[in-house]
C-alpha positions, -999 to +999 in steps of 0.1 A: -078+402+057-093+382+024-104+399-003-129+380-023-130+389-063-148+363-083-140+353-116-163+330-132-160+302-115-128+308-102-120+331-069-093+355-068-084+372-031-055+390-018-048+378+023-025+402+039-001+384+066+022+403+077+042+430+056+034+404+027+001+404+004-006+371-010-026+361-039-050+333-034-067+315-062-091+287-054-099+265-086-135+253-091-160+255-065-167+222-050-188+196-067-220+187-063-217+165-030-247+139-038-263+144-003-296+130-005-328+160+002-340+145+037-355+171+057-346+159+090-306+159+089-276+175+103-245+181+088-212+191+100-177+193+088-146+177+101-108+192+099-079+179+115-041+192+117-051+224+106-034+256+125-005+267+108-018+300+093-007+289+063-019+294+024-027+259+023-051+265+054-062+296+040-071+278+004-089+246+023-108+273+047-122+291+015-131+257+000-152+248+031-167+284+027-177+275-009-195+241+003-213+262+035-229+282+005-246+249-011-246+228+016-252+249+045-235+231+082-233+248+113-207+226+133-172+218+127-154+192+143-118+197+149-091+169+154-062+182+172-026+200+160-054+233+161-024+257+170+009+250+160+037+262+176+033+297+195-002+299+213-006+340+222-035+355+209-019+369+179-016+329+170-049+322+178-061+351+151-033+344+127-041+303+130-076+298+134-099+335+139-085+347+107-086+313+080-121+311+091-137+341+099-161+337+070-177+304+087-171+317+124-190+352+113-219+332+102-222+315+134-210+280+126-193+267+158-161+252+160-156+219+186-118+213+193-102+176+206-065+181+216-035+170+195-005+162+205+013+200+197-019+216+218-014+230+251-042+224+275-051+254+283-062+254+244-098+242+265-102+277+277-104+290+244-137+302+240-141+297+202-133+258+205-166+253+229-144+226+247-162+244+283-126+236+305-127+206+295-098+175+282-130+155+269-162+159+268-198+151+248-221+172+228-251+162+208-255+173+177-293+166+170-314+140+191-299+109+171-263+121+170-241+119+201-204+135+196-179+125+217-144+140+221-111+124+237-082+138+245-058+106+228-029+128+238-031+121+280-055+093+278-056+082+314-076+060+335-097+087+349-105+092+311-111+057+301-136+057+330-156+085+320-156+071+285-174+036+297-198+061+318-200+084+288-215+055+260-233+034+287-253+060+298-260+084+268-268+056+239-279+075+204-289+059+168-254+071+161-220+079+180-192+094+167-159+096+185-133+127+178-096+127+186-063+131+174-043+100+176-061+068+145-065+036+161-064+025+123-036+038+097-016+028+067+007+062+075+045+055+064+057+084+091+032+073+126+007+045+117-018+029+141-017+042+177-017+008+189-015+016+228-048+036+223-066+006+201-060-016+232-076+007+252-103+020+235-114-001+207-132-026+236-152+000+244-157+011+208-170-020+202-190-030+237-210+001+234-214+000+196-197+034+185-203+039+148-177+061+133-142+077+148-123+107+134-092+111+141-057+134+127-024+132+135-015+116+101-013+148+075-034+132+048-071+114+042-081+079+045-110+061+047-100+030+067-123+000+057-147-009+087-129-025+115-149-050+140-181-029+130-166+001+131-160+034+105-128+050+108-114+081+092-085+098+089-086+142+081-050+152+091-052+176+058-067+205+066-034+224+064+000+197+065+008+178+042+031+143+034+027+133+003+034+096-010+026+087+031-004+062+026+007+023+023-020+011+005-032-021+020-060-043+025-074-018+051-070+014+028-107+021+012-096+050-001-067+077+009-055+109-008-022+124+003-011+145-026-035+174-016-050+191+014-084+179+021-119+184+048-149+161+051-186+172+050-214+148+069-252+148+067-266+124+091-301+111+095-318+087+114-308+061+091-276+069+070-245+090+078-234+105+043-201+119+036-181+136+011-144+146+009-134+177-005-098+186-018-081+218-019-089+230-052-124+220-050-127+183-061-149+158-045-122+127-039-148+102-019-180+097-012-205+075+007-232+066+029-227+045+063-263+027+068-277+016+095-296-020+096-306-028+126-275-034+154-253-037+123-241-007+094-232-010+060-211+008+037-210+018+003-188+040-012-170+056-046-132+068-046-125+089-069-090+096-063-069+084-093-047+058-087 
């Protein structure tokens, strides 16, 4: 159970796990994000690698609380590794019911893809409005399709509801969620190179605009690839610092902190902002679209 005390502009809370009381402090609240005022956008959130149970979850939850309070979202996207290690239900409270009770309680849903330490049956679980399902497709407002793999058994019986998925339901935008990066500079797994073969084709024949994706315990922002915006959110609770190669394909990465990402779409642009752990904005930008073709432009502000 957390305890909110503020202090200025600081929160203190006590979160009791177990037989031991913990003392979180939180830093600054987050930064002004620099969405633009359009009337008719969405946002959501995106997390990835995030259910351990752990302070650092606990500390990036609150964070995302203190954003929902300025920038108000009511869907998070989730990128696999959503329970680690035991999966009763004391786990599922311990791991994801209690870290973000705050958002859940205000009736922001959460919508899981499966990583690669997620059991399937993690479909079943009401709370990650997967309905059953491996994979599946939601849309977020009228412009903004939401699709969700499952990069962990990707199969031909996937791969073909995939091409029926994006030839069929066409939006302004479409966004793909999974666990495994088809892009990534990572020291420890780097590009899933399997899965590009497979799905990038698609990715690209159909005209997918952005792709999520885990697995890598840090955040990247991959420079567009054939078209394409790809991001890495493995953060939200795990950690490997010094992991990011920096390379030609790196726009911007941050792997000496925990991290989320907060998205405002409209018909025409895709904004997004990456929040650390104690509060700090550490990239920003706007995808535009132009026709058949986006453009990016963007601001790191992680040190190097």
């Amino acid at each position: 159970m957390l305890i909110p005390v503020w202090c200025r502009d600081q929160i203190l809370g006590w979160v009791l796990l177990g037989a031991s009381l913990w003392m979180v402090k939180i830093g600054a609240l987050a930064q002004n994000l620099g969405f633009s005022d359009a009337p008719d956008s969405v946002r959501f959130a995106v997390i990835g690698d995030s259910g351990t149970g752990g302070r650092r979850q606990q500390e990036v939850a609150d964070q995302m609380v203190a954003v929902w309070k300025r920038y108000s979202f009511d869907v998070v996207l989730m990128l696999g590794d959503n329970i680690y290690g035991e999966e009763a239900p004391r786990d599922f409270y311990k791991k994801f019911e209690r870290p973000y009770a705050s958002l859940l309680t205000s009736g922001v849903k959460f919508y899981a893809s499966l990583g690669n330490h997620d059991e399937p049956g993690q479909r079943l679980y009401p709370l990650f409005n997967m309905q059953g399902h491996r994979y599946y497709a939601l849309s977020l407002t009228r412009y903004l399709r939401a699709i969700s793999l499952d990069s962990t058994a990707m199969d031909p019986e996937q791969i073909r509801w995939l091409e029926d998925e994006l030839s069929h339901h066409q939006a302004q935008w479409t966004i793909v969620f999974m666990h495994h990066p088809l892009y990534s500079t990572g020291k420890r797994h780097g590009p899933s190179l399997k899965l590009r073969e497979s799905l990038e084709p698609l990715f690209v024949k159909y005209g997918v605009d952005v792709v999520f994706s885990g697995h890598e315990h840090f955040y990247e922002r991959l420079n567009p690839q054939r078209g394409i915006q790809y991001f890495i959110s493995g953060a939200a609770a795990k950690l490997r610092r010094s992991n990011i190669r920096h390379s030609d394909e790196t726009g911007c990465g941050l792997d000496q902190d925990n991290s989320f990402m907060l998205l405002q779409a409209t018909v025409n642009s895709l904004e997004f902002a990456t929040v650390s752990r104690d509060g700090k904005v550490i990239d920003r930008g706007t995808v535009q679209k132009k026709g058949q073709e986006n453009s990016i432009s963007a601001t790191c502000l992680v040190p190097h």
